[in-house]
N, C-alpha and C positions, 0 to 999 in steps of 0.2 A: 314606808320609807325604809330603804333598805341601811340600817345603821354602819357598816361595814365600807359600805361604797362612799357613804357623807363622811366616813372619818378617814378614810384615804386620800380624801379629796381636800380637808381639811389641811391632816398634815401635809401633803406636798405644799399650798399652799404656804403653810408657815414655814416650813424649813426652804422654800425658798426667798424666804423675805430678806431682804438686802437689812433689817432694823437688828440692832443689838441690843438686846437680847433680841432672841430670833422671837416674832408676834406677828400677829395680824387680826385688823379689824373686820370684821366680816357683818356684809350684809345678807341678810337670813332672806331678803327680798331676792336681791339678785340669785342667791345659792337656790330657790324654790324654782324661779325660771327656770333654771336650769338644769333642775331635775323633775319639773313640771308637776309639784306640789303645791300643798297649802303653806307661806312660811310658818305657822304656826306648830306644822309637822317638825319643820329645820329646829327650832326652837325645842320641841319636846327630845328631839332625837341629839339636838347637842348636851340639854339639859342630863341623859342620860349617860352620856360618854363624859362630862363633867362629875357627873355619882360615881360613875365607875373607876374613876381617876386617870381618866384615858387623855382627857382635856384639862386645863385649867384657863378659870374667866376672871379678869383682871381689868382694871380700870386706868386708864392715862392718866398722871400726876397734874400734867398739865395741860389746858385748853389745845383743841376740842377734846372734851374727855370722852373721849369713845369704849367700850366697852372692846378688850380685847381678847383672844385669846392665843394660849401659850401650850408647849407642850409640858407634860410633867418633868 
């Protein structure tokens, strides 16, 4: 999984998100389609840009609480 390519991909999605603060909730399912992996991989490979402090993973206050992410 080429890490560079999932976090370009990432950020444009979130900076173009119409939410304030700027987020988005990502499905690791659709994101694997799409780059024709295992989600498992999208998951290890966000897990790492989260370490890195490239990402930040956050949780909605309120129903549905989906698991979001932000940029730093």
């Amino acid at each position: 999984m080429d890490k560079e390519m999932l976090y370009q991909r990432v950020h444009t999605m979130i900076i173009s998100s119409t939410k304030e603060p700027k987020y988005m909730a990502l499905s690791t399912v659709k994101i694997a389609d799409l780059f024709r992996v295992k989600p498992e991989e999208i998951e290890k490979t966000l897990l790492e840009l989260i370490n890195e402090g490239r990402l930040k993973k956050d949780k909605l206050p309120d129903r549905p609480n989906y698991e979001i992410y932000l940029l730093p």
